[in-house]
Structure formats: structure tokens, C-alpha cells
MDTraj code that builds the backbone (N, CA, C; nanometers):
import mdtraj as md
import numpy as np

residues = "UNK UNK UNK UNK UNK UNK UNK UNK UNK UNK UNK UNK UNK UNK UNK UNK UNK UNK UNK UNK UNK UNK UNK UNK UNK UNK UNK UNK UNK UNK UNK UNK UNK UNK UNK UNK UNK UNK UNK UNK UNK UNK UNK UNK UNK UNK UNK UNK UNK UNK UNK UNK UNK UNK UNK UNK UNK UNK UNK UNK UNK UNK UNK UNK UNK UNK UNK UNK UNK UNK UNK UNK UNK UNK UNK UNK UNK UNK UNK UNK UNK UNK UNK UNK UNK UNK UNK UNK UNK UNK UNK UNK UNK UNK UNK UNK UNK UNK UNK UNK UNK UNK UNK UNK UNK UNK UNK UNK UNK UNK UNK UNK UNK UNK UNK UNK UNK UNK UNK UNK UNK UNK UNK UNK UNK UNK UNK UNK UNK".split()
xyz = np.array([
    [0.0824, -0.1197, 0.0000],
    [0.0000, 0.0000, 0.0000],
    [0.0868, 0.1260, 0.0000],
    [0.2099, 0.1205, 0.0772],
    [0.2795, 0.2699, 0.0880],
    [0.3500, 0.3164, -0.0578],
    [0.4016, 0.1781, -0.1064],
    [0.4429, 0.1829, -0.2801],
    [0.3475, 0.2623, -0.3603],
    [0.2236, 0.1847, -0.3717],
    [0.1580, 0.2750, -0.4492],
    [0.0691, 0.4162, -0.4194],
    [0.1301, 0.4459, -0.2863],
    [0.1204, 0.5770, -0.2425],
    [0.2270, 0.6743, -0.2730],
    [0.3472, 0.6464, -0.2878],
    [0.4586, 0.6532, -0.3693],
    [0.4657, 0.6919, -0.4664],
    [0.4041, 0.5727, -0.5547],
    [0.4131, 0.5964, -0.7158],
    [0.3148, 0.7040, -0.7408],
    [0.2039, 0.6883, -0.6995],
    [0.1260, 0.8150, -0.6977],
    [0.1296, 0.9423, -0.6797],
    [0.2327, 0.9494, -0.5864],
    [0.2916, 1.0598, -0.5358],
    [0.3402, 1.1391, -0.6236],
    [0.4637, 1.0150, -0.7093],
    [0.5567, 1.0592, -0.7861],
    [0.4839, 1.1171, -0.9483],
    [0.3972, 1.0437, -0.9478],
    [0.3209, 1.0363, -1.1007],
    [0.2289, 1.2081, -1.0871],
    [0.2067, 1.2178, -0.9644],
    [0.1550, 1.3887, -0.9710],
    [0.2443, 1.5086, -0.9882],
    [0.3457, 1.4545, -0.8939],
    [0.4826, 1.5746, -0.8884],
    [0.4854, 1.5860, -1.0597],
    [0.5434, 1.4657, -1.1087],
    [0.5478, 1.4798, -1.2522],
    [0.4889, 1.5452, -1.3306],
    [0.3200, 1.5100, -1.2980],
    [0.2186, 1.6378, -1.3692],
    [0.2699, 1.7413, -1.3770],
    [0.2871, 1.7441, -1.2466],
    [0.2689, 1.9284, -1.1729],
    [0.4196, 1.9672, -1.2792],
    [0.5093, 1.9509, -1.2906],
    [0.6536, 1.9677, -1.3319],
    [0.6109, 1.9972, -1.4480],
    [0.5483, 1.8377, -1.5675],
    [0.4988, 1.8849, -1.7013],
    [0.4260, 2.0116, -1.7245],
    [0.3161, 2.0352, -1.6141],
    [0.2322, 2.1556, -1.6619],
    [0.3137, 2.3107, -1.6589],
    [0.4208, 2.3262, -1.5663],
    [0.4837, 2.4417, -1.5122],
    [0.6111, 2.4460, -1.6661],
    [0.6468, 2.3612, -1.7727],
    [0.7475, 2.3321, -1.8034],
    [0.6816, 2.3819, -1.9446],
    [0.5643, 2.2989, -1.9731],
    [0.4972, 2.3510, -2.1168],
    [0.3716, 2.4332, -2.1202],
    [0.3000, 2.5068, -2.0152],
    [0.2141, 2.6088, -2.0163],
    [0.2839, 2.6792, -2.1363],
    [0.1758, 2.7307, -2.1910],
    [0.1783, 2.8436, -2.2831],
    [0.1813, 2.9407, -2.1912],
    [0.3611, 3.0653, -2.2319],
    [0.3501, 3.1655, -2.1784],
    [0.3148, 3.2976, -2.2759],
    [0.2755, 3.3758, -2.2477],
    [0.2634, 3.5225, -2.3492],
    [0.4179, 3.6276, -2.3715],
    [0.4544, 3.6108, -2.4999],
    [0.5468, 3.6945, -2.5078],
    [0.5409, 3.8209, -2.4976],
    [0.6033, 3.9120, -2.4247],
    [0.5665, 4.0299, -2.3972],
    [0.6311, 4.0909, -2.5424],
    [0.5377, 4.2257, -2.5189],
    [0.5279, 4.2850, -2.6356],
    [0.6227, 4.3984, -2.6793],
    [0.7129, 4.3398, -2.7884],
    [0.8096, 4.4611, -2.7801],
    [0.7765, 4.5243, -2.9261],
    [0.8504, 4.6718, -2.9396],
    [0.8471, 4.7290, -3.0360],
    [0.9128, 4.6934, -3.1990],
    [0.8386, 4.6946, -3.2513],
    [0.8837, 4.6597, -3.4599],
    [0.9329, 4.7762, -3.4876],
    [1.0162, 4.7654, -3.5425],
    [1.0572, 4.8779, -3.6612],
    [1.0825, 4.8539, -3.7873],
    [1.0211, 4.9157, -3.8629],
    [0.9915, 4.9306, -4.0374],
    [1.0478, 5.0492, -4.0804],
    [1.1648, 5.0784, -4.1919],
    [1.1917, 5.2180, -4.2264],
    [1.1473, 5.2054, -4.3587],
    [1.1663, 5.2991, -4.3922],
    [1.1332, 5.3727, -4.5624],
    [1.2331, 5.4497, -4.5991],
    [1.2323, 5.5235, -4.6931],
    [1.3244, 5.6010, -4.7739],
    [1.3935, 5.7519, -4.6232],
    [1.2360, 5.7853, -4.6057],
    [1.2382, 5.8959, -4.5025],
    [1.2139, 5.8515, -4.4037],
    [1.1251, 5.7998, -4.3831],
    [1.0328, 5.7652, -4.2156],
    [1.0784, 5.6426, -4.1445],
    [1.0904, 5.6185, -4.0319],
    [1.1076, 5.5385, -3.9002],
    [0.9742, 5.4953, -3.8471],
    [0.9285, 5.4028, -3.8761],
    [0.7490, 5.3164, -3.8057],
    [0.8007, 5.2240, -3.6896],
    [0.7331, 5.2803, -3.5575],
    [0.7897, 5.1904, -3.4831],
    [0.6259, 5.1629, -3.3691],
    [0.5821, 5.0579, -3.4302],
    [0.4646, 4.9814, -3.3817],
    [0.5138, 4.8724, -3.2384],
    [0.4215, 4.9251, -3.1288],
    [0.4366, 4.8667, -3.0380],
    [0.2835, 4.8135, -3.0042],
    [0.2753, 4.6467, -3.0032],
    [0.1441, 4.6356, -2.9915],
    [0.1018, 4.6310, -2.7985],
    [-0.0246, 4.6504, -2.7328],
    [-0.0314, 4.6250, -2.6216],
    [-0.0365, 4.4779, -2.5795],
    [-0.0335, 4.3750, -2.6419],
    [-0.0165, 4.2339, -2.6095],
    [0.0219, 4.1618, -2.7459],
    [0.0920, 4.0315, -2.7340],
    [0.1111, 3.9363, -2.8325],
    [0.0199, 3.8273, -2.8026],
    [-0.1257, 3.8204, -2.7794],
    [-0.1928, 3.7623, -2.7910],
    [-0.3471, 3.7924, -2.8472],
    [-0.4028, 3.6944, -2.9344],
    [-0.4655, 3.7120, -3.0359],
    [-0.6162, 3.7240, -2.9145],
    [-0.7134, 3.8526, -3.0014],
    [-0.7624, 3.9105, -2.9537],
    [-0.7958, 4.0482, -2.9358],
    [-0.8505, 4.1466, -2.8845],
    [-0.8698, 4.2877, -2.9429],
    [-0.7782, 4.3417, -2.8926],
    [-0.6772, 4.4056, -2.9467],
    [-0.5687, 4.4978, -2.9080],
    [-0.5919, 4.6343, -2.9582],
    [-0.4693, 4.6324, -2.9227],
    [-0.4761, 4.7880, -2.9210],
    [-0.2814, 4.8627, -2.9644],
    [-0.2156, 4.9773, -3.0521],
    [-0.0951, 4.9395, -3.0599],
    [-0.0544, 5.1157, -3.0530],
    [0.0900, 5.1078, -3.0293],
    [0.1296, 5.2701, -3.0118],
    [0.1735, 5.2180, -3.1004],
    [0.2021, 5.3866, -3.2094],
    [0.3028, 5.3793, -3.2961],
    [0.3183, 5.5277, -3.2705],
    [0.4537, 5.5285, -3.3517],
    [0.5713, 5.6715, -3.3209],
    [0.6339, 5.6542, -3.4658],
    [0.6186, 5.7558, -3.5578],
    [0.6553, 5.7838, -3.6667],
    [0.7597, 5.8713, -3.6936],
    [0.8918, 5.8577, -3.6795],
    [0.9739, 6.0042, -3.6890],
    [1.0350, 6.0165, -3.8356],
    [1.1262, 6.0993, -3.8549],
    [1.2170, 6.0883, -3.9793],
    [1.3196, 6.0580, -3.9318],
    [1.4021, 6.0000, -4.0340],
    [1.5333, 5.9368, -3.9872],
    [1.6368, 6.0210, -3.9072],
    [1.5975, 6.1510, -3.8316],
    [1.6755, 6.2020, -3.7827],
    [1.6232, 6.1720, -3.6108],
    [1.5009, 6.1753, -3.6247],
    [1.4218, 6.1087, -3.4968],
    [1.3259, 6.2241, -3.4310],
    [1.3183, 6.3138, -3.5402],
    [1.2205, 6.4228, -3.5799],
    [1.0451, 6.3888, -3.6003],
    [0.9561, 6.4147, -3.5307],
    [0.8174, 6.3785, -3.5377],
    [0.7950, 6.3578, -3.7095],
    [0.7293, 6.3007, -3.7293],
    [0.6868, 6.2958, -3.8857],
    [0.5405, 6.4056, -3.9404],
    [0.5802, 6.4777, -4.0674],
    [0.4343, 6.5251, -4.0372],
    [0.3570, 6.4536, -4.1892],
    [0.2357, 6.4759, -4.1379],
    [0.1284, 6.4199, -4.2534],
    [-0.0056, 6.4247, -4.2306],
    [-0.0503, 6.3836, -4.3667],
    [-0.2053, 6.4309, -4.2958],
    [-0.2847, 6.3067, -4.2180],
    [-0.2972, 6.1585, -4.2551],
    [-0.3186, 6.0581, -4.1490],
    [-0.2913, 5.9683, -4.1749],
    [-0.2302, 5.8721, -4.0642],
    [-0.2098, 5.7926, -4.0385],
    [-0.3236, 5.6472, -4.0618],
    [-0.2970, 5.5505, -4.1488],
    [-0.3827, 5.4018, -4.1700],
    [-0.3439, 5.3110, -4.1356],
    [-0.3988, 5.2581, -4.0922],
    [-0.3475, 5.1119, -4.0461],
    [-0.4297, 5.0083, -4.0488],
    [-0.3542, 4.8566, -4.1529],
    [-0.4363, 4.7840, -4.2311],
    [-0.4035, 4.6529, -4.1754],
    [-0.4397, 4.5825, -4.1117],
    [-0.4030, 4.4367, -4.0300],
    [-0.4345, 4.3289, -4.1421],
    [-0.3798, 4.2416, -4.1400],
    [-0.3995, 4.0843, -4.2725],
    [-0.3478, 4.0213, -4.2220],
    [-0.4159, 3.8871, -4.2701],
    [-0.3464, 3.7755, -4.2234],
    [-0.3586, 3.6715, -4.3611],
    [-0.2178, 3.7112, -4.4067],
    [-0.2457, 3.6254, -4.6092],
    [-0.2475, 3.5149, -4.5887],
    [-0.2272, 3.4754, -4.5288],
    [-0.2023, 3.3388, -4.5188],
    [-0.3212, 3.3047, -4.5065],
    [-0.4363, 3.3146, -4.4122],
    [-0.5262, 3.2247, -4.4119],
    [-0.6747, 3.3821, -4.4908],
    [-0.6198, 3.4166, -4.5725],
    [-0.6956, 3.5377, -4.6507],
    [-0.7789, 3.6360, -4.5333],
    [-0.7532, 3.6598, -4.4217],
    [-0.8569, 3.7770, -4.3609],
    [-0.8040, 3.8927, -4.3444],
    [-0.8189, 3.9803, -4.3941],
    [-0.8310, 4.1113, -4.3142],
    [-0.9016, 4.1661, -4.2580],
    [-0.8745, 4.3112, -4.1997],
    [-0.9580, 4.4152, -4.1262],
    [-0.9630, 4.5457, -4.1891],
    [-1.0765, 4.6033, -4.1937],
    [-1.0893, 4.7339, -4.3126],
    [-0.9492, 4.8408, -4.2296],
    [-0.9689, 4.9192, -4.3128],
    [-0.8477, 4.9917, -4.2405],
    [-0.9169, 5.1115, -4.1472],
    [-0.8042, 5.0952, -4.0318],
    [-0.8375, 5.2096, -3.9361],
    [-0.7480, 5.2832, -3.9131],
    [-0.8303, 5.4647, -3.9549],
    [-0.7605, 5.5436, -3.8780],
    [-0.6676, 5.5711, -3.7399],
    [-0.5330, 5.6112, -3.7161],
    [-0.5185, 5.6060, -3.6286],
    [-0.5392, 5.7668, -3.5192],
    [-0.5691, 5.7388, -3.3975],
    [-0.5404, 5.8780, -3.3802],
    [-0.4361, 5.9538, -3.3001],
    [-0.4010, 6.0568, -3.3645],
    [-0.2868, 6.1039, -3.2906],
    [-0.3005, 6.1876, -3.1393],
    [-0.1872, 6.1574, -3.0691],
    [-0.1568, 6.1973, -2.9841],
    [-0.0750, 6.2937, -2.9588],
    [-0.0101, 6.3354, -2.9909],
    [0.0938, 6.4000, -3.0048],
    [0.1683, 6.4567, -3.1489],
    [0.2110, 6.5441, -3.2155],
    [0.3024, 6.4702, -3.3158],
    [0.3630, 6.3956, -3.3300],
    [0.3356, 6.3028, -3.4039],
    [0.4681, 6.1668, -3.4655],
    [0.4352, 6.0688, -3.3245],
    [0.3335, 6.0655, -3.2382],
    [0.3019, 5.9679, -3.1747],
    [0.1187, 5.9770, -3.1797],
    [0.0720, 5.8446, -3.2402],
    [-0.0253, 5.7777, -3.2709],
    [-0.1136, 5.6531, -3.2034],
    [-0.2044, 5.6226, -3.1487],
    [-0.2818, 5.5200, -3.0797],
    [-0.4053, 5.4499, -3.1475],
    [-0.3645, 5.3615, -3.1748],
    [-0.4929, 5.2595, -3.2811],
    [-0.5666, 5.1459, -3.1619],
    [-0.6866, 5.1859, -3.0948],
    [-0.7467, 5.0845, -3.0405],
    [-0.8564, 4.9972, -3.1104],
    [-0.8858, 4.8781, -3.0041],
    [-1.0288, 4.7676, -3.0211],
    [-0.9530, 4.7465, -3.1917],
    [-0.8335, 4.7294, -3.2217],
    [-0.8291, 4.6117, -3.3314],
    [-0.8548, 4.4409, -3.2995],
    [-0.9401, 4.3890, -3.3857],
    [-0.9488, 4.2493, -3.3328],
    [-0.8781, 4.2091, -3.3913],
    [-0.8310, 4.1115, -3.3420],
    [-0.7009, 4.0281, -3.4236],
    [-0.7293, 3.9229, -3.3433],
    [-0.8345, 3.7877, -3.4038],
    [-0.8940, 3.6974, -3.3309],
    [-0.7960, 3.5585, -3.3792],
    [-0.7505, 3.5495, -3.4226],
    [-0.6693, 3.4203, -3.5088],
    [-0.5321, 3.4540, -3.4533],
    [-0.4590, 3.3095, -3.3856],
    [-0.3450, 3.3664, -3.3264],
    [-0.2800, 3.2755, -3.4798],
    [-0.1272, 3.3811, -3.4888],
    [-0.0555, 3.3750, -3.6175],
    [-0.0003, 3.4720, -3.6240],
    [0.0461, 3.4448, -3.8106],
    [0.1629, 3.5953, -3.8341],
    [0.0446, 3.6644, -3.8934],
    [0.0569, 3.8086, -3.8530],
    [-0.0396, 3.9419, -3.9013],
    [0.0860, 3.9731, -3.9595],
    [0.0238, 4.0695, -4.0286],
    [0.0857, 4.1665, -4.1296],
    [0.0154, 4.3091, -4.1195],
    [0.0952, 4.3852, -4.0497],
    [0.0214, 4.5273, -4.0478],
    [0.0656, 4.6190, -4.0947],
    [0.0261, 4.7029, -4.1842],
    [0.0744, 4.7476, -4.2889],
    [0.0112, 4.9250, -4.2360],
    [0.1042, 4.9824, -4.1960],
    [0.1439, 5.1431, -4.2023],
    [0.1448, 5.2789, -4.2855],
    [0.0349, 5.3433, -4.3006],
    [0.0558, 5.4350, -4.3846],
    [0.0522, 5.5654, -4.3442],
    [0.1527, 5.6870, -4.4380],
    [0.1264, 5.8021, -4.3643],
    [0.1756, 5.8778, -4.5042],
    [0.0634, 5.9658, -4.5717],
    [0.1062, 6.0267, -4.7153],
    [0.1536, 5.9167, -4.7579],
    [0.2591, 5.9515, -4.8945],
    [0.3049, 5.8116, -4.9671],
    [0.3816, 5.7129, -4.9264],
    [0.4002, 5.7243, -4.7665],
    [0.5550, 5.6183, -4.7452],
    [0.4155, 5.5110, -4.6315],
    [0.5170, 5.4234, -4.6924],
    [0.3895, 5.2660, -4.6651],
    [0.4971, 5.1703, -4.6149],
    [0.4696, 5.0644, -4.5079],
    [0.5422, 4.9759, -4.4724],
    [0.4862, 4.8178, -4.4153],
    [0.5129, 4.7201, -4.4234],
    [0.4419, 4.6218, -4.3717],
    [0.5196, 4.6010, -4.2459],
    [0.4763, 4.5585, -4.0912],
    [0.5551, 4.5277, -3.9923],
    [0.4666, 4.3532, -3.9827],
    [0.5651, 4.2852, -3.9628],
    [0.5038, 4.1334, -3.9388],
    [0.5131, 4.1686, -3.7902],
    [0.3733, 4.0865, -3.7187],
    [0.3073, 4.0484, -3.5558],
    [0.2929, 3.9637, -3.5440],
    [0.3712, 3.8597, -3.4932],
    [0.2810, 3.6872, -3.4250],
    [0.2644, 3.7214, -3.3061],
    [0.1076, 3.6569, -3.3165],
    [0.0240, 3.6095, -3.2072],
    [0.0550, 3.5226, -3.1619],
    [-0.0033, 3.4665, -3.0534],
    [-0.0293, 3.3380, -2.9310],
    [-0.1915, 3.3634, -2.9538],
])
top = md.Topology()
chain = top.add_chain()
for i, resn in enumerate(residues, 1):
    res = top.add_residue(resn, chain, resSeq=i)
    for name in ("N", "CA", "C"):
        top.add_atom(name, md.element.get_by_symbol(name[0]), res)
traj = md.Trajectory(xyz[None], top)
């Protein structure tokens, strides 16, 4: 009887070890950068997990000068499995700093979010969890 109080013992610890070892963790969310000819796009999303987010971006010129223009778009895809999201305005905060909320981004994967401001355009790749 104490054996297979034992083995039992041991066969949970084990669980417990497996679950702490391969939980899915969330990668925290760091900043992309995309340049262009002139401009610096530097998209920071509020989470890397799929679901409604929300993302700062900061647009300067390559000197690290606010960017000016008239607005800012921002177009989320996911080619791979064909969906997008219509495009949303972003709104500014500041010069050359911008806030795009309630994007859904329900499919965890690689997004493709694609940046516009006047003619300079950029794609930044996002994987989800």
C-alpha cells in the first residue's frame, strides 16, 4: 500500500513539473521597426496575444524628428489564411506619436500590419499566441 502511495505521489509531482514546463507563456510585447526612404514606423502592440488589441506607434524621420502628414492608416492581414480588417484610422496623440485601439485580431498567427502616412507605406510582421 505505501508503494503505491509513492508511485502516486511521484506520477503527480510529474504532472505538476509537465504543466509548469509547457504552459503556454505570453510573449511580452516589444516594439517593430519598419523604415522607408524617409520615415522610421515603430509599432508597439499592447499584447502578443490574439484578440482585441490595441498598438502605439511613433513615426519620426530618420533624424528622430516627429513625422508630419495628414493621417495615419493602419491595415491588419493575415495572407495566409486570406482575412483582413478594413483599415483604421489612427489617432494622434501627439506629433509623430499615434494610438490605434479595439483592433481584433482573433486568429493567433503571423499578421501583417501594414502602415501608412502620405506616400511612405510599410508592412511590420506580428505573431500572435
Amino acid at each position: 500500500m505505501k508503494r503505491y502511495v509513492l508511485i502516486a505521489l511521484a506520477v503527480v509531482v510529474a504532472a505538476a513539473g509537465a504543466l509548469v514546463v509547457l504552459w503556454p507563456r505570453t510573449v511580452a510585447a516589444q516594439p517593430h521597426l519598419a523604415e522607408t526612404g524617409q520615415l522610421r514606423f515603430v509599432l508597439t502592440p499592447a499584447s502578443t496575444k490574439s484578440g482585441v488589441n490595441s498598438f502605439d506607434l511613433r513615426i519620426t524621420d530618420l533624424r528622430g524628428k516627429p513625422a508630419q502628414g495628414d493621417e495615419v492608416v493602419v491595415e491588419p492581414a493575415m495572407p495566409q489564411m486570406g482575412h483582413a480588417i478594413a483599415p483604421i484610422t489612427a489617432g494622434p496623440l501627439e506629433p509623430g506619436h499615434y494610438q490605434v485601439g479595439d483592433v481584433g485580431l482573433y486568429m493567433p498567427g503571423q499578421w501583417e500590419i501594414t502602415v501608412s502616412l502620405s506616400a511612405e507605406r510599410v508592412v511590420i510582421p506580428l505573431l500572435l499566441t
